[in-house]
Residue, then its C-alpha position, 0 to 999 in steps of 0.5 A: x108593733x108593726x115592722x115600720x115601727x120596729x125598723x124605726x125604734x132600731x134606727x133610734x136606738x143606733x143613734x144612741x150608740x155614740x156615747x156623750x162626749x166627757x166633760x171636765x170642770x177644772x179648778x184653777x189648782x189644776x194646771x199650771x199658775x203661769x197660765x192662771x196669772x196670764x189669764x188663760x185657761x187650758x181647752x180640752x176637745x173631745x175626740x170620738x174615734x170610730x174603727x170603720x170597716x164599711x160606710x154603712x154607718x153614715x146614715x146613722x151618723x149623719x143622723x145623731x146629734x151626739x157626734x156634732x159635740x165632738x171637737x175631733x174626729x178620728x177614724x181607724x180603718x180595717x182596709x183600703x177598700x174602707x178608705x177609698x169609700x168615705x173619700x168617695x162619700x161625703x164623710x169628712x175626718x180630721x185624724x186617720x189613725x191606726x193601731x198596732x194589730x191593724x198595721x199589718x195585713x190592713x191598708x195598703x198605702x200607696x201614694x195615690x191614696x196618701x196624697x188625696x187624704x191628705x188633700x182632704x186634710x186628714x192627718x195621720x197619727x203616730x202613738x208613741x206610747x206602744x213604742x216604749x212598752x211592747x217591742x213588737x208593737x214599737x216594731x210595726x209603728x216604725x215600720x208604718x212611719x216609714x211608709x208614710x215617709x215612702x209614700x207621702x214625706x211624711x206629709x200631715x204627720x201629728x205624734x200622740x201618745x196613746x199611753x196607758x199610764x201616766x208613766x209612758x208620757x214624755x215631754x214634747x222634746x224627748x217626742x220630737x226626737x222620735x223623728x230620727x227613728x220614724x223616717x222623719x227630719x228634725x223640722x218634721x219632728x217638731x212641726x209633728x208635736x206642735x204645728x201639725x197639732x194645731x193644723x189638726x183643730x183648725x182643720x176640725x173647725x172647718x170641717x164644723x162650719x162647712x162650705x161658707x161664703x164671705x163678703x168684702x167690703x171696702x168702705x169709705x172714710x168719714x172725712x172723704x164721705x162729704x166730697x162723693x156725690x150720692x150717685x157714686x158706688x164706692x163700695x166694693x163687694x166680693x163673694x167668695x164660697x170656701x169648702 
């Protein structure tokens, strides 16, 4: 086998890196009957979460057709310098998310840096579940909350739980109140479990589609067709590219 041939084969096998995002068939027994009797059913997305250190990954990534079947993509960087590359590359992501050992000695965030992320429509992620079971990690989280208020108001700001076990779940109200402790209002505690994670799959959704163009038409009624000469435009056209 030729080097060619072995520089290839590799290249194949980092895109097989990426695992097969989880598929799970419910049963109608399995959530709530409110949802089944409205007619509704729950939609679960899948959330591939890479820890980047350097962009060297993208030309593998741009390559692998695993990662398109992820609805989320989250990103958790071990400094600023991996940051400031994927905002200046073509690499876009919906959450940037940090765990407790990362907190410290990681990013350094600055409001610069806060504020194009946030342009870029990433939001930032706050797990409470490390909260309730290790104090110095409950610690580090809040600490990195209040950064977050100190250098961006806590903008794009989504709670997660990152539980372990079932056991550290709270409900959406208890998580909200969390807010007090982060830095953060009342009305940016609830935007944070409900709003804010909303804004998160509309954000990935866009991300999907890429830049698009949309056209406007502004048409004629039936009973006012037969009063326009052939020769009159009414139509109204507009093109517009969104990215």
């Amino acid at each position: 086998m030729t080097k060619k041939q072995q520089s290839k084969q590799g290249a194949n096998n980092k895109l097989s890196e990426f695992p097969l995002p989880t598929r799970l068939e419910l049963k109608d027994t399995d959530y709530p009957l409110g949802l089944l009797a409205k007619g509704f059913k729950p939609t679960i997305l899948n959330r591939l979460t890479l820890v980047i250190s350097n962009n060297d990954f993208l030309i593998h990534f741009n390559k692998s057709e695993v990662v398109q079947q992820y609805d989320l993509l989250a990103i958790i960087p071990r400094s600023t310098q991996s940051v400031l590359s994927l905002l200046k590359s073509s690499f876009r992501w919906d959450i940037l998310s940090l765990t407790p050992e990362l907190i410290v000695g990681g990013v350094r965030w600055s409001r610069k840096l806060y504020l194009e992320c946030v342009e870029k429509n990433v939001h930032f992620e706050l797990t409470y579940g490390p909260t309730i079971t290790n104090t110095e990690d409950r610690r580090r989280i809040i600490s990195l909350s209040h950064m977050y208020h100190a250098v961006g108001k806590s903008k794009n700001i989504f709670f997660s739980g990152g539980a372990t076990s079932p056991i550290e779940l709270r409900s959406p109200g208890d998580v909200a109140n969390l807010a007090f402790i982060f830095g953060m209002n009342e009305n940016h505690g609830k935007e944070a479990v409900r709003g804010k994670c909303l804004a998160v799959y509309c954000a990935a959704l866009g991300r999907k589609m890429g830049p698009y163009r949309v056209r406007v038409e502004k048409c004629i009624s039936a009973e006012l067709s037969h009063d326009i000469d052939d020769g009159d435009d009414t139509a109204m056209s507009i093109d517009t590219k969104t990215d």
